[in-house]
C-alpha positions as CSV (number, residue, x, y, z in Angstrom):
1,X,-48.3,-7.5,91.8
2,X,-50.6,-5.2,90.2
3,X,-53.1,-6.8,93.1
4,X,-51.2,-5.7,95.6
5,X,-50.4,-2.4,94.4
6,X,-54.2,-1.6,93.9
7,X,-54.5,-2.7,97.4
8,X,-52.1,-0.5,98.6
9,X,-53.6,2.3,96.8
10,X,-57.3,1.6,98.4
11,X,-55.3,1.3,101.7
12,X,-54.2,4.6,101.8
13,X,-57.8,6.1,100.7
14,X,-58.5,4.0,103.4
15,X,-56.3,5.4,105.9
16,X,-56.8,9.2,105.1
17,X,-60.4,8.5,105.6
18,X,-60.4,7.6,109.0
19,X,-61.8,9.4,111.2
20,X,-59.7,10.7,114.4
21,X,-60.3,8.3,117.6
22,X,-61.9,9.9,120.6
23,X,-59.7,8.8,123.8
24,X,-62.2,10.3,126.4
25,X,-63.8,6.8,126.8
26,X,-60.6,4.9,126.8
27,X,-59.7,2.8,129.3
28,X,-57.1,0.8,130.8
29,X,-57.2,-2.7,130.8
30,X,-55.4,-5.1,132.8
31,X,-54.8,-8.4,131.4
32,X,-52.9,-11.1,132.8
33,X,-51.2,-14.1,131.2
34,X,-49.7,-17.7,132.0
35,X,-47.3,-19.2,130.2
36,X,-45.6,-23.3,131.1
37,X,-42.9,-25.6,130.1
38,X,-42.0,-28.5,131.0
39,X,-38.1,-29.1,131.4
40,X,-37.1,-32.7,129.2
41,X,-33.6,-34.1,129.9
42,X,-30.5,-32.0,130.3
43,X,-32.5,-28.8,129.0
44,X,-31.5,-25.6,130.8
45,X,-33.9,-24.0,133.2
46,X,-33.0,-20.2,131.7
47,X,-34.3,-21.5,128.4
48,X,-37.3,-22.8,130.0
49,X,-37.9,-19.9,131.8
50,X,-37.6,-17.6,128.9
51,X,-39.9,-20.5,126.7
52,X,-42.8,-19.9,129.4
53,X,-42.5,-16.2,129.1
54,X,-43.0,-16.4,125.1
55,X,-45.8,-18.7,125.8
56,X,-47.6,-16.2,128.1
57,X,-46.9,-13.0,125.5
58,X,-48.6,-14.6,122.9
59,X,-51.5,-15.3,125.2
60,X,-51.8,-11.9,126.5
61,X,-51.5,-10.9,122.8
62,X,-54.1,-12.2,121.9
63,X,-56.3,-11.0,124.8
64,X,-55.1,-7.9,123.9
65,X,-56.3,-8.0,120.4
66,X,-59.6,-8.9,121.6
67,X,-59.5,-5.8,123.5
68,X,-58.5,-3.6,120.5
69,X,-60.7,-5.0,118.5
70,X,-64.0,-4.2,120.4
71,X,-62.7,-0.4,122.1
72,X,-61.5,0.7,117.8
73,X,-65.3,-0.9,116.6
74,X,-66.5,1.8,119.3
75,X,-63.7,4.4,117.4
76,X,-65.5,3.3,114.5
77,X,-62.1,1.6,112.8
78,X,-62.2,-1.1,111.2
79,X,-59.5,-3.1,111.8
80,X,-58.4,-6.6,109.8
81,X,-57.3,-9.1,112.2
82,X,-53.3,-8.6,111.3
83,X,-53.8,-5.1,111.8
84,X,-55.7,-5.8,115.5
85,X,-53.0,-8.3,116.3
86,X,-49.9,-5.3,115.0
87,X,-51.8,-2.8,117.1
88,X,-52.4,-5.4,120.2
89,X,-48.3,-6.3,120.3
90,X,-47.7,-2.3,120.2
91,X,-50.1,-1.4,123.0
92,X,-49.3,-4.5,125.2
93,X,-47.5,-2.9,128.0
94,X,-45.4,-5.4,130.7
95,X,-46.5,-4.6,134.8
96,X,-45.2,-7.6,136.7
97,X,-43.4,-10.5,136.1
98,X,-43.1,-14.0,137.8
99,X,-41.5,-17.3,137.3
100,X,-42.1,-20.0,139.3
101,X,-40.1,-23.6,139.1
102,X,-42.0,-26.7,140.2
103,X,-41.4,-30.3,140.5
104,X,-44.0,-32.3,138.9
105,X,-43.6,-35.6,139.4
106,X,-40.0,-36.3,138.1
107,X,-40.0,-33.3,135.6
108,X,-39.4,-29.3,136.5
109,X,-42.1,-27.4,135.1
110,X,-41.3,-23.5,135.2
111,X,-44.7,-21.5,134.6
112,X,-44.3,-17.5,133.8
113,X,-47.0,-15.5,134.9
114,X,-47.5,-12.1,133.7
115,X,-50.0,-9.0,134.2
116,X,-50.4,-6.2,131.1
117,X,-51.6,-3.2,130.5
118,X,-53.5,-1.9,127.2
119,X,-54.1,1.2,127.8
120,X,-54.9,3.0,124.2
121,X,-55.7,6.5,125.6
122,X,-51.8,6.3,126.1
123,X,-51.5,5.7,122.1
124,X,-52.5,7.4,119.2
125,X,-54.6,4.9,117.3
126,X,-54.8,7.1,114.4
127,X,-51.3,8.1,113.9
128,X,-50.7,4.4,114.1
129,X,-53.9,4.0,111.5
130,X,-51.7,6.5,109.3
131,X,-48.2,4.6,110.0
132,X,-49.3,1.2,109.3
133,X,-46.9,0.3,106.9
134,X,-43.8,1.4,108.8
135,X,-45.4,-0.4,112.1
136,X,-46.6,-3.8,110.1
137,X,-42.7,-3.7,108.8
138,X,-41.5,-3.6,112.3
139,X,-44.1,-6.1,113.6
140,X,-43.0,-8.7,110.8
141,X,-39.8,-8.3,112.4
142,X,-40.8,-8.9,115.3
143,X,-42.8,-11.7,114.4
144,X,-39.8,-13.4,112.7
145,X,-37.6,-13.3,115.6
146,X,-40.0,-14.8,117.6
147,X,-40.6,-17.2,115.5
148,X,-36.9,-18.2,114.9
149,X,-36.6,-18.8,118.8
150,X,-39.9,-21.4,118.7
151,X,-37.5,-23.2,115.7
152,X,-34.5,-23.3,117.8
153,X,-36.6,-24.4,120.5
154,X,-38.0,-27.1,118.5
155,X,-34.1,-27.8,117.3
156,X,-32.8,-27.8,120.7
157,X,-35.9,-30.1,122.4
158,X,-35.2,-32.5,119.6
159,X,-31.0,-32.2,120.1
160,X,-29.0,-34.5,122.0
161,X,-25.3,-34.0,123.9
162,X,-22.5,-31.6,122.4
163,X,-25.3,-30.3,119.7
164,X,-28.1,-29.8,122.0
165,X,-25.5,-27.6,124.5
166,X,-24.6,-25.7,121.3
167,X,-28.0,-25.3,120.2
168,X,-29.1,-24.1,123.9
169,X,-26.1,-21.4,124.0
170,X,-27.4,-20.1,121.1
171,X,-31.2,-19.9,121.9
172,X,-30.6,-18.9,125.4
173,X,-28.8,-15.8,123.8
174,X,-31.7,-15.4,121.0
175,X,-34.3,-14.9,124.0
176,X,-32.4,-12.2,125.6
177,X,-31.5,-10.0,123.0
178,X,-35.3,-10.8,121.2
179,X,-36.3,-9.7,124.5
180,X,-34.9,-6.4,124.0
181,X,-35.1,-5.8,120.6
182,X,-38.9,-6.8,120.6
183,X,-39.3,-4.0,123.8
184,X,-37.1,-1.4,121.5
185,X,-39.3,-2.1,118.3
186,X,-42.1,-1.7,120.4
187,X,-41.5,1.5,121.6
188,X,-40.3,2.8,118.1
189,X,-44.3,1.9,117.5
190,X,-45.7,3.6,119.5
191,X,-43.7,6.5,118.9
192,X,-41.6,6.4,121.8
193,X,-38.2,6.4,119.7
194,X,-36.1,8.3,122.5
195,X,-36.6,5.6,125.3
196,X,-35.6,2.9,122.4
197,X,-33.1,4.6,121.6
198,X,-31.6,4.3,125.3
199,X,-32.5,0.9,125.4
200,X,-30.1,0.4,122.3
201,X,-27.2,2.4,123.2
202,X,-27.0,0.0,126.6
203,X,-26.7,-3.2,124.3
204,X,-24.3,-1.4,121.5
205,X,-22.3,-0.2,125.0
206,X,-21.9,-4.0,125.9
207,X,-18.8,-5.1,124.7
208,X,-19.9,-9.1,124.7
209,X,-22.5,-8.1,122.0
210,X,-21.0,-8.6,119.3
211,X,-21.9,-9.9,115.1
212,X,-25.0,-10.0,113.7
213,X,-26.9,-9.0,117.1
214,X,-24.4,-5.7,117.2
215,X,-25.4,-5.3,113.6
216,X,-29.0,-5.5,114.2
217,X,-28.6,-3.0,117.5
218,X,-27.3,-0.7,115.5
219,X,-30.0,-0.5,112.6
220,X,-33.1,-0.4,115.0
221,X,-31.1,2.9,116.8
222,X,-31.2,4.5,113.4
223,X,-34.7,3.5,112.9
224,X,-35.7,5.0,115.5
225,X,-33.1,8.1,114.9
226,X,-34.9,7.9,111.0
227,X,-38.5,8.5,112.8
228,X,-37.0,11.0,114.7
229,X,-36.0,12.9,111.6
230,X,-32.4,12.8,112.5
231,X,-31.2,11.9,109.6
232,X,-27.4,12.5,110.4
233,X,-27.5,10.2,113.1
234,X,-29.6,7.6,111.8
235,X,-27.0,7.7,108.2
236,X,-23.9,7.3,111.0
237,X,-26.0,3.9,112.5
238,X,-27.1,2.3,109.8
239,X,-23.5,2.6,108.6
240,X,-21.9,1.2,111.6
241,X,-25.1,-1.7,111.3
242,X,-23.6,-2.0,107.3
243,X,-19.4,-2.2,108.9
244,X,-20.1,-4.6,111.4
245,X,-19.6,-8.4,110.6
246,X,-23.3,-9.6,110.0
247,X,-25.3,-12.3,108.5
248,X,-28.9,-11.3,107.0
249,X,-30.0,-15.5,108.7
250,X,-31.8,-14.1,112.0
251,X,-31.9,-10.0,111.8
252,X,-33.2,-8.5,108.8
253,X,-30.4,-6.1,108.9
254,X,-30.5,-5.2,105.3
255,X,-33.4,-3.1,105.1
256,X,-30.5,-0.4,106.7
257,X,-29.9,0.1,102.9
258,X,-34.1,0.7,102.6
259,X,-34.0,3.4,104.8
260,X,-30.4,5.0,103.8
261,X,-32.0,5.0,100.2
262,X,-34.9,7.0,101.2
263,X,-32.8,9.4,102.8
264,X,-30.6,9.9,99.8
265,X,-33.7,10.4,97.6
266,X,-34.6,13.2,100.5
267,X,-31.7,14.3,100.0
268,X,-31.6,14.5,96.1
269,X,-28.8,11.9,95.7
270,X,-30.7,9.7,93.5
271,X,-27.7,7.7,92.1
272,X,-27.1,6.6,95.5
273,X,-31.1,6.6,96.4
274,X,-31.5,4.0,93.9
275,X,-28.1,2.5,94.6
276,X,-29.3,1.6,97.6
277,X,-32.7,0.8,97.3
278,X,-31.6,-1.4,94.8
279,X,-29.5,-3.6,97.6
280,X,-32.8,-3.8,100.0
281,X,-35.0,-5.3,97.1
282,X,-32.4,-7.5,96.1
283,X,-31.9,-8.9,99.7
284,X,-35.9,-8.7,100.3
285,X,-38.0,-11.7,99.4
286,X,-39.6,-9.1,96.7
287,X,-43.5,-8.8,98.4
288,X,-42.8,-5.2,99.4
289,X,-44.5,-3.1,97.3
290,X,-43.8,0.2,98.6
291,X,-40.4,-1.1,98.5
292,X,-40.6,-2.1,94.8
293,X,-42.5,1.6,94.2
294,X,-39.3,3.8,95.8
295,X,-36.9,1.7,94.0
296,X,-38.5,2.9,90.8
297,X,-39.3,6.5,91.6
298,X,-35.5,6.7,92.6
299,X,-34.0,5.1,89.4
300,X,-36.3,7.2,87.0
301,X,-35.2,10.4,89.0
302,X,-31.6,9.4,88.5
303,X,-32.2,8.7,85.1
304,X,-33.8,11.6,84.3
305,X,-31.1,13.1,85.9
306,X,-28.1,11.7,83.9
307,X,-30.2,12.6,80.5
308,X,-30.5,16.4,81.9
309,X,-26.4,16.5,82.8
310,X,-25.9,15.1,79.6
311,X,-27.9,17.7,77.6
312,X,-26.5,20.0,79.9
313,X,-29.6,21.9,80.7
314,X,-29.9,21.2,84.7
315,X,-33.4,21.0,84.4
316,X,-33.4,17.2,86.7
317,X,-34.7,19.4,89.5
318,X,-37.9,20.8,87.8
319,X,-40.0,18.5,88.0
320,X,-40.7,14.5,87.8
321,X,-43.0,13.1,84.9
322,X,-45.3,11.1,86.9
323,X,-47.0,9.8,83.9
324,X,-43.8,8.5,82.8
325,X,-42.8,6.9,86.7
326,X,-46.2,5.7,86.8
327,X,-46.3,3.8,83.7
328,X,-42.8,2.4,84.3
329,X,-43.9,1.0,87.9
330,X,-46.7,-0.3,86.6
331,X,-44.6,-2.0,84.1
332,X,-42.3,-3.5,86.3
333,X,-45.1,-4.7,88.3
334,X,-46.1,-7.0,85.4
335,X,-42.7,-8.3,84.5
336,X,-41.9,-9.3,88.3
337,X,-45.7,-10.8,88.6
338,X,-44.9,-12.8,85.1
339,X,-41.9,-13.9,86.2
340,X,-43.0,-15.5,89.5
C-alpha cells in the first residue's frame, strides 16, 4: 500500500509537469472496424448482432490506441499503455454502423462493421492528463461491464433449453443498456457531461427500466451532475441511485456513497463525509488509494471536530494538522498492506 501511495504521489508530479498539448497538428483519423459471430443452435440473432458489435469496438480500440499513442509521443506525453488504451476508449467516436447476416454453410454468421473517428483536436488531452484518476475510474467501469457481457456470453454459448433462454434475456438486456451507459461514461470523459446527462434522463424516463440498471442510471446522472459542480442535483441522484432496489453484482453502484462523501467533506459535514466514505471502501475491493486517502482525511476532520465541540472552543474550522493526517494515512496504509 505504501507502493501504491508513493506512486500516486509521483503520478501527480507527473501530471502537473506535463506540458500543454498543441492541437494545431491534430488530425482526424478515420478508423474502421469488423467484428463476426457465428450463431450456434437456438442462439438469438439480437445477441449475435450485438456480440459482433463488441468484437469490432475492441478492435477499433485498439487501432485507436495505436493512434494516440504515436500523435501524444509528438505532444511529448508519455503515456503507459492503460493510460493509451483509457484515452483511446474516450476519443473513439461511432460514424456508421452496419450489420450484415449471412448464411454460411448451415450456420448464420452476423458480421458488424463499423467506421470511427479519433479526432483529439476535439479533446483536451491535458485536462484528461490532469483527470486521470476520475477517467481510469470510469473506464474500469466500463471495462467491467463489458467484460461481464463476454461471461454471460460464454454462459449463454455453453447453456442449453429453459436456462440458455434465461441466460439470453438477460444478456440481450446487458448489451443494450452497456451500450448506453458505455456512450454516457464516455461522454462524462471527455467532458461532455450535458449530452450524458440527456442520454440518462431518456433511460430513467423509461418506465421498463427498472432495478439495478435504474440504480446505476441514476448514479452516472449525478456523476456527471458531480463534474458539473452541481452538487444539489448530483446529492438528489445519487440518492434516488441509493432508494432504488439494487444489487452492487453488475453496476458498481456504490461508489454513489464515494462521491456523496466528498461532497459532504465540501461541504464541512465530516461525520457524514466519513460516514460515507466509509460505506464506499467497505463495498470496494480496497486497491483505491485515493479512496483509502479521503476516507482518512474525513474521519480525522470529524475527529478533530468532536474533540473541539467537546472542549468547546469551535476551533475544528481553523485548520487541519496535516502532520498528524499524514502520519495516520500512512499508518493505515501499513496495517491494511499487513493484513493482506
Amino acid at each position: 500500500m505504501i507502493q501504491k501511495l508513493c506512486g500516486a504521489v509521483i503520478a501527480v508530479f507527473f501530471v502537473l509537469c506535463l506540458p500543454l498539448p498543441c492541437p494545431a497538428g491534430a488530425a482526424a483519423k478515420i478508423i474502421e472496424a469488423n467484428g463476426v459471430y457465428t450463431m450456434g443452435d437456438n442462439d438469438s440473432p439480437k445477441i449475435a448482432r450485438d456480440a459482433a458489435r463488441q468484437e469490432a469496438m475492441r478492435s477499433a480500440t485498439e487501432q485507436a490506441g495505436v493512434y494516440v499513442e504515436s500523435y501524444t509521443e509528438t505532444q511529448n506525453l508519455t503515456l503507459t499503455k492503460d493510460e493509451v488504451r483509457m484515452v483511446a476508449g474516450t476519443v473513439l467516436r461511432v460514424l456508421q454502423e452496419k450489420a450484415t447476416p449471412e448464411l454460411i454453410g448451415d450456420a448464420w454468421r452476423y458480421s458488424v462493421h463499423l467506421v470511427c473517428e479519433v479526432d483529439t483536436a476535439k479533446v483536451d488531452l491535458a485536462s484528461l492528463a490532469s483527470n486521470k484518476a476520475e477517467i481510469a475510474r470510469l473506464q474500469k467501469e466500463r471495462d467491467a461491464l463489458k467484460q461481464q457481457n463476454d461471461d454471460l456470453l460464454a454462459r449463454y454459448e455453453r447453456a442449453q433449453g429453459t436456462e440458455k433462454a434465461a441466460i439470453g434475456v438477460q444478456l440481450e438486456e446487458s448489451y443494450t443498456l452497456g451500450r448506453v451507459f458505455d456512450e454516457a461514461a464516455a461522454m462524462i470523459q471527455r467532458g461532455e457531461e450535458r449530452r450524458a446527462i440527456g442520454e440518462l434522463s431518456h433511460l430513467i424516463d423509461d418506465p421498463r427500466v427498472t432495478g439495478s440498471p435504474r440504480a446505476y442510471a441514476y448514479y452516472l446522472r449525478g456523476r456527471a451532475y458531480y463534474e458539473l459542480h452541481s452538487d444539489d442535483l448530483a446529492l438528489a441522484d445519487f440518492s434516488s441511485a441509493d432508494r432504488t432496489p439494487h444489487t452492487d453484482d453488475l453496476y458498481p453502484i456504490w461508489r454513489l456513497h464515494q462521491y456523496r462523501g466528498r461532497i459532504y467533506y465540501e461541504k464541512e459535514r465530516y461525520d457524514d463525509a466519513a460516514a460515507e466514505l466509509r460505506l464506499a471502501w467497505d463495498a470496494s475491493d480496497k486497491t483505491d488509494d485515493e479512496l483509502w486517502m479521503n476516507l482518512r482525511r474525513a474521519e480525522q476532520r470529524a475527529d478533530q471536530e468532536r474533540r473541539h465541540m467537546e472542549r468547546g472552543d469551535g476551533g475544528a474550522r481553523r485548520g487541519i494538522n496535516w502532520t498528524q493526517v499524514i502520519t495516520e494515512i500512512i499508518r493505515g496504509s501499513m496495517q491494511q498492506s499487513q493484513g493482506e
